[in-house]
N, C-alpha and C positions, 0 to 999 in steps of 0.2 A: 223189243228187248228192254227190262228194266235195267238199267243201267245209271248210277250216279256219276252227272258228267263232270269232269276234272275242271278244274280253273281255266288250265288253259287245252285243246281242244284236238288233239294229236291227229294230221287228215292223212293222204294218203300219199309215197312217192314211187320211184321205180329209176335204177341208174346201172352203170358200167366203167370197165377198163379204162384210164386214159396212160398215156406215156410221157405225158410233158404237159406240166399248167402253163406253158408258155406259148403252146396252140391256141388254134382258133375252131372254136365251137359251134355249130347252128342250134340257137333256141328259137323253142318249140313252142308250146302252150297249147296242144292240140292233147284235147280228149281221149281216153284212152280206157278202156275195158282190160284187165289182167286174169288170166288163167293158169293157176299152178296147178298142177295132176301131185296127187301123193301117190307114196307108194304101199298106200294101206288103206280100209274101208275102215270108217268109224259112226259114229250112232248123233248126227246131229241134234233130234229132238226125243224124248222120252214114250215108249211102245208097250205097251204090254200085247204080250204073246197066248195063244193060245192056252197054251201049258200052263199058264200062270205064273211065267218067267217074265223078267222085265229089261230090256235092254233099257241104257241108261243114256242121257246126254254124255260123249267122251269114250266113252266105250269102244272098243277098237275089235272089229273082227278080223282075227290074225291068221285061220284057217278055216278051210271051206271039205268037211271030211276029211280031216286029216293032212291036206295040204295046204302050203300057203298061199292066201288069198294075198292080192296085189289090185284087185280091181274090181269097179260093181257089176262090169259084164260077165265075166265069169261068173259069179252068183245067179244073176236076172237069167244064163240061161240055162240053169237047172232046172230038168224036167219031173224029179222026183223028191221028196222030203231028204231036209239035210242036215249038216250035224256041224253048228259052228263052234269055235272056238272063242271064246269072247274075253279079253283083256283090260283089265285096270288097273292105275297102280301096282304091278307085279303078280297083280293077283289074276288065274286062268280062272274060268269054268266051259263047263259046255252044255251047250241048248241044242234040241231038236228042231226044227220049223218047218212044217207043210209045206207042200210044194205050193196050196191055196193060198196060205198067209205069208210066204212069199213075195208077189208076186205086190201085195199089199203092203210092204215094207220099204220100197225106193224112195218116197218122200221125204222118207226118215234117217236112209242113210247118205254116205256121200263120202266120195275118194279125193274131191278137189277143192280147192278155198279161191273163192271169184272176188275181184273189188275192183274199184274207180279209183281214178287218177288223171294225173296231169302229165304229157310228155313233156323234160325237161330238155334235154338236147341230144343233137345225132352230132358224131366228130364225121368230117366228111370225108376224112382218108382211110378210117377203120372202119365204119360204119358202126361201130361200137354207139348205145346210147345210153340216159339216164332217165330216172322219173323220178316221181313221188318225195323225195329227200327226206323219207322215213320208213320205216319196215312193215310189212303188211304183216298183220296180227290173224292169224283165226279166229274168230268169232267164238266159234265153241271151243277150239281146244287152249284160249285163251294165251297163247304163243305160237311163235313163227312157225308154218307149218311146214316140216319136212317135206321136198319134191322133188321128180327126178325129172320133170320137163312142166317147160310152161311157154305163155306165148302172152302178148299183148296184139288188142283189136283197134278199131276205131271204132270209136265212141261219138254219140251224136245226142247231145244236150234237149231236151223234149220242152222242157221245163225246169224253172230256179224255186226253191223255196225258199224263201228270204230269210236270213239272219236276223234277229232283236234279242236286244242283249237277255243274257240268261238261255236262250233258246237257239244254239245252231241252227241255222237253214241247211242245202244240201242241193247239187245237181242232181235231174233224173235225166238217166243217160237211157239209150237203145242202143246195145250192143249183141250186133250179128256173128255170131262166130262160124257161121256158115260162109262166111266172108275168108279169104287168104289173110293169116295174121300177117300184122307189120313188124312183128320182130320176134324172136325166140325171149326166154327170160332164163339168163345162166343165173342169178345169185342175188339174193332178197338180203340186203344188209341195213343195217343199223339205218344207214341214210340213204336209203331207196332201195331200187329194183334195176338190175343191169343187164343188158342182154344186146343181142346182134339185129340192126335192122336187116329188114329182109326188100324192103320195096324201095323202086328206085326215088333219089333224092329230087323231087320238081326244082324247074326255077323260079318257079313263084316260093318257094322257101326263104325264109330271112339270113342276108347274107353272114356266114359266120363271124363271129367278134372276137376280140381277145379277149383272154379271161381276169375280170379284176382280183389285186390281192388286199388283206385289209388296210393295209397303210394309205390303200389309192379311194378307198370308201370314202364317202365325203354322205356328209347328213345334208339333206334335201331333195329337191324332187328327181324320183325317179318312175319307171313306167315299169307294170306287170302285164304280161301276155297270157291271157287266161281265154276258153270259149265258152260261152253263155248262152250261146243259139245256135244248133244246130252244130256244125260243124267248123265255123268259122273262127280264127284265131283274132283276136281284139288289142289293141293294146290301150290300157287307165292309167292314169296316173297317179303316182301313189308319195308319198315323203318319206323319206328315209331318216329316222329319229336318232336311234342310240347303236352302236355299232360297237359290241364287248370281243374280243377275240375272234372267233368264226361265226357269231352268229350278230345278229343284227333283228331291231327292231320297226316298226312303218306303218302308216296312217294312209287309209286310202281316202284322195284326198277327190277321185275323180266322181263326179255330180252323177252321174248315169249307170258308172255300175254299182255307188250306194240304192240308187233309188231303184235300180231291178234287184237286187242279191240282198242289201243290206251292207256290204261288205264284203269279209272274208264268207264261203260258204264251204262247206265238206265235197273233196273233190276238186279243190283246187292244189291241193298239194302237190308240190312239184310246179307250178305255176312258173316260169322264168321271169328273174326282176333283172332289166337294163337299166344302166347309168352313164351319160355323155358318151353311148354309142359302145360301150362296153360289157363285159357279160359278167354280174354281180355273182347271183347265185340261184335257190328257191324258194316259193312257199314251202312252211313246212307247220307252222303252226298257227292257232286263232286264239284271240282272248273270248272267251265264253260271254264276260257279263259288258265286252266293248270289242264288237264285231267289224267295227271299223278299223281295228288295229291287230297285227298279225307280227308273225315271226318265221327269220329266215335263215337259211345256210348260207354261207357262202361257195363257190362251185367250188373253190379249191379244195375244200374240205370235205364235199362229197368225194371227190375224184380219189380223196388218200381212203375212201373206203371200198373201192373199184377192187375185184379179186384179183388185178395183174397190180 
């Protein structure tokens, strides 16, 4: 995608319900695959049709002969030529399409939006969790995509592309969704992605902490839990700089994950940062042209975006 990248570098998060910032938390930093289902089929990349129609990037197919379409299996198994209804900006028309050039069209379309993340914590009395500490965007329909179920996977880091300044880097993750998801995804907000774990809590998880608030933030060293290999959760250490109302800025100061990542990389959002044994908040942003230096939420302030 051509895309002119912002100053600073918006990655990815995923969160939920809490009931009181005066609990205590288990973070995460564990890799995570997201899957929202929409409840409509629309036109990912640009087609031309037989007829010399042209489905377009955005495009929204709202019915399938005259009823409403909700999904690409319903389409894929039409056995005879069909008659869609195709939507833009308010605007209908409708196309014909062979059952041949059908069949030839799935590449192009798509009812659900996929993206990487960081798990940011599970509460271990609700099993309510968080991520990302920002909203997942569609790609093509350039806003939050409408869904009426989703799920998050495990994610298993393959490879880092390294950050230098000007040039994000980015994890590549391998995510099985043949796999049983780890959690449902009720609500994609402003500061993540929220939803219900589904698998039981191990004890090898990191013992829950209490949640800091900004008064108790203190600038200096603190540690992010992010995985870089495989499926392994790490913890670097990072410095805590400037600290404005709910969000906070940090220097990763640790030798090993500059010299594998660069830095901050795409895909760490949602990263959990701890402080003197306490739970600060997430990654949630990178500076583009100094990749060593990022930006974060504080947990309090995701938790007042949680749907309860």
């Amino acid at each position: 995608m051509n895309r002119k990248m912002p100053v600073m570098l918006l990655l990815m998060l995923l969160i939920f319900p809490i009931q009181s910032f005066a609990k205590e938390l288990i973070p995460m930093g564990n890799s995570i695959g997201v899957q929202l289902q929409m409840p409509y089929v629309f036109v990912s990349h640009d087609v031309l049709l037989e007829s010399g129609d042209w489905l377009k990037q955005g495009d929204r197919i709202t019915s399938l002969n005259n009823k409403e379409l909700t999904d690409l299996n319903t389409l894929f198994q039409q056995k005879d030529d069909v008659e869609l209804t195709v939507e833009k900006e308010g605007k209908k028309r409708k196309i014909t399409v062979s059952k041949d050039q059908l069949a030839h069209l799935r590449p192009f379309l798509k009812s659900e939006t996929d993206g990487i993340g960081t798990l940011t914590f599970i509460d271990p009395d609700t099993l309510e969790y968080g991520a990302l500490g920002h909203q997942i965007m569609d790609s093509v329909l350039k806003q939050p995509p409408a869904f009426y179920d989703g799920a998050i996977f495990e994610a298993s880091i393959s490879q880092v592309k390294k950050s230098v300044p000007g040039h994000p880097g980015y994890k590549v993750s391998i995510v099985d969704k043949s796999l049983s998801p780890l959690g449902t995804v009720l609500s994609n907000d402003i500061y993540g992605i929220f939803g219900k774990w589904e698998q039981p809590l191990h004890q090898s998880l990191h013992q829950p902490l209490e949640i800091i608030h900004a008064e108790q933030l203190k600038e200096g060293k603190a540690e992010l839990l992010t995985s870089i290999n495989g499926e392994k959760v790490e913890s670097f250490e990072i410095k805590i700089e400037k600290n404005e109302g709910n969000t906070f800025t940090f220097h990763v100061t640790d030798k090993r994950l500059i010299q594998q990542t660069g830095g901050i990389v795409q895909g760490m959002s949602g990263s959990p940062i701890l402080q003197d044994n306490q739970f600060v908040g997430a990654v949630t942003h990178m500076f583009v042209e100094e990749p060593t230096k990022g930006a974060g939420i504080l947990l309090v302030e995701m938790l007042k975006k949680s749907p309860n």
